[in-house]
N, C-alpha and C positions, 0 to 999 in steps of 0.2 A: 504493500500500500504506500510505502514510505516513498519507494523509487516512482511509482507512478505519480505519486505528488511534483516529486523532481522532476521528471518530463514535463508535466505539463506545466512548472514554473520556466523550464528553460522554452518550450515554444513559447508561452507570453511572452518572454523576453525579446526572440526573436521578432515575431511580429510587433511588438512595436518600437521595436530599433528599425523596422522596416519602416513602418506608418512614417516616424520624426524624422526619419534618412531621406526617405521621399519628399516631404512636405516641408526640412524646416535648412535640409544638407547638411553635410558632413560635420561644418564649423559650429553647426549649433546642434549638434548630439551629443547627450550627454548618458553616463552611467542615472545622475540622481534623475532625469529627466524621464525617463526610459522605469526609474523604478515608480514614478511619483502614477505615469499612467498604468500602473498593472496596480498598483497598493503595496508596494513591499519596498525594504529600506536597500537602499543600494550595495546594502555588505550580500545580500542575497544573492546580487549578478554575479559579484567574483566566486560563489561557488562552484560556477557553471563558465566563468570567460572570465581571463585573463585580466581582462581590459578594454575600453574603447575600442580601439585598434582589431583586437583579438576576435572584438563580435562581432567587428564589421567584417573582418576575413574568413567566417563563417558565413556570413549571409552572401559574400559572393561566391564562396565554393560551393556552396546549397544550389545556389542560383547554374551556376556553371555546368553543376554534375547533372542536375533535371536536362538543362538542354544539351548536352553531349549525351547524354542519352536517347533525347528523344533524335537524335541524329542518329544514333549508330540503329536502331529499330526502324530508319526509315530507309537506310542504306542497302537496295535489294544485294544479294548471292550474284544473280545473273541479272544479264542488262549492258549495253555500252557504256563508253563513261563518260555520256552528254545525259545520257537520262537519268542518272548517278547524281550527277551535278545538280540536276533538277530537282531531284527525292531531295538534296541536302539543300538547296536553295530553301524550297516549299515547307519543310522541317522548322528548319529557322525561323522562315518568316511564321507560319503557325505557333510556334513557342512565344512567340512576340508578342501575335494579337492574344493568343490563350492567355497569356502569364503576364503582363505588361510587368505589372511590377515586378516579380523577378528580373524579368531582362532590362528593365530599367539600372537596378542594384547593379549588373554587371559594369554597366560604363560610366555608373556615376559619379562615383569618387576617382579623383587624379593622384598618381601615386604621391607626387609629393605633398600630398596633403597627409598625408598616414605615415607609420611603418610599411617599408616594401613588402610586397604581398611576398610572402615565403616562397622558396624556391622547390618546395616538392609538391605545394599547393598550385604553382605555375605551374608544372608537369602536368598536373592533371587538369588544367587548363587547355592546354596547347591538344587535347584530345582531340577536340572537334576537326582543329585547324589542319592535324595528322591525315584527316579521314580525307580532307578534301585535296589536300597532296597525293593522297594514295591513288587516287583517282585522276587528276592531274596527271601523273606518273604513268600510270595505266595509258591513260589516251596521248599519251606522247607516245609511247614505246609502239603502240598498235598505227600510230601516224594520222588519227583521229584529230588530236587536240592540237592547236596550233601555239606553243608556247615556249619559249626559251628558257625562262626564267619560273619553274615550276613554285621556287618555295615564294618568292615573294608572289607570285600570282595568287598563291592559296591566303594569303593576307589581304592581298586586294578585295579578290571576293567576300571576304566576309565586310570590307569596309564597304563596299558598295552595298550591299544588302542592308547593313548596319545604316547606310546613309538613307535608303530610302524607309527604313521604318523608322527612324529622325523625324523625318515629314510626316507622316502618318501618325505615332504613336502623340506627338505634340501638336496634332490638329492644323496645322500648316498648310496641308494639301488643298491648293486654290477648289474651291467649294466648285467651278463650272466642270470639277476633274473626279468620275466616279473613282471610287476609293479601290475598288477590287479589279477595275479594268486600271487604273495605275501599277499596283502591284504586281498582275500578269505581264503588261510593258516591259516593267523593270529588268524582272527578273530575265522575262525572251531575252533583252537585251544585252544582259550580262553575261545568259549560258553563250550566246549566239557567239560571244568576243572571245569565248576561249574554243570554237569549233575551227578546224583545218578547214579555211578556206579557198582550198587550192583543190580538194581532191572531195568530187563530186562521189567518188566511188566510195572511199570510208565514211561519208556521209550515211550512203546506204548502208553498210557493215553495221552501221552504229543504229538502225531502224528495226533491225532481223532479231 
């Protein structure tokens, strides 16, 4: 009974270091802040985090591992690797609109506002970004994907994705522009800039 008290003091905590992280950012998040909206005195959080710092690098590894996951489950066996790119395109962007605020929490704090996010907790970051290199990789070797420069390509894509749900997620999106014929746009346009444009034939390869 005891430990399940603990869990459910440590999600309160979480969630509403979520809620003030969103609504009030980083510089004005605090431990007593965070304990005054659940009811409980701030010596409570450090039973469960470290610190400031410590909670927020929890809420974006939370954040991180849901959408690396829902990546690598959207990632077929078989399939070319334009329609690969697609599944991980459409993943993202779905984790986005589903989860706003989690994927919010991933890009919101600037490192040098914190402690560096730990280095085995980046590891397991960079998962997603793995997946879309692998695939990258893939379609280079088979003469599908038209790409030099694979790894920074696979950072590209996620900036440009990351760019267009910017607009979206923060309302932006000029009102005469429906919302879900933007996002199909987008994305066409993104898979389309890493397809071999030279060779009509692995086009087809990549349909079969």
């Amino acid at each position: 009974m005891e430990e399940v008290k603990k869990q459910n003091l440590k999600l309160q905590i979480i969630e509403a270091a979520r809620e003030v992280l969103l609504s009030e950012g980083y510089r004005n998040l605090s431990l007593r802040k965070i304990a005054r909206k659940i009811g409980v005195s701030a010596t409570s959080i450090y039973l469960h985090f470290e610190g400031k710092d410590n909670l927020v690098h929890s809420l974006i590894e939370a954040a991180i591992e849901r959408l690396n996951e829902s990546l690598k489950l959207a990632l077929p066996e078989k399939g070319g690797p334009i329609n690969k790119l697609e599944k991980l395109a459409w993943a993202y962007v779905n984790f986005a609109l589903t989860h706003p605020r989690e994927y919010q929490i991933i890009y919101l704090v600037s490192s040098d506002e914190m402690t560096r996010y730990p280095k085995e907790k980046f590891r397991k970051a960079r998962k997603g970004y793995k997946l879309v290199l692998q695939v990258l990789q893939e379609g280079i070797a088979e003469g599908i994907v038209d790409e030099k420069k694979p790894r920074i390509a696979s950072y590209t894509f996620w900036a440009q994705l990351h760019g267009v749900l910017s607009v979206v997620l923060s309302k932006r999106l000029d009102t005469r522009i429906d919302q879900e014929e933007f996002i199909e746009e987008a994305i066409d346009h993104i898979i389309s800039s890493y397809r071999q444009k030279t060779s009509l034939e692995a086009e087809e390869l990549d349909r079969i």
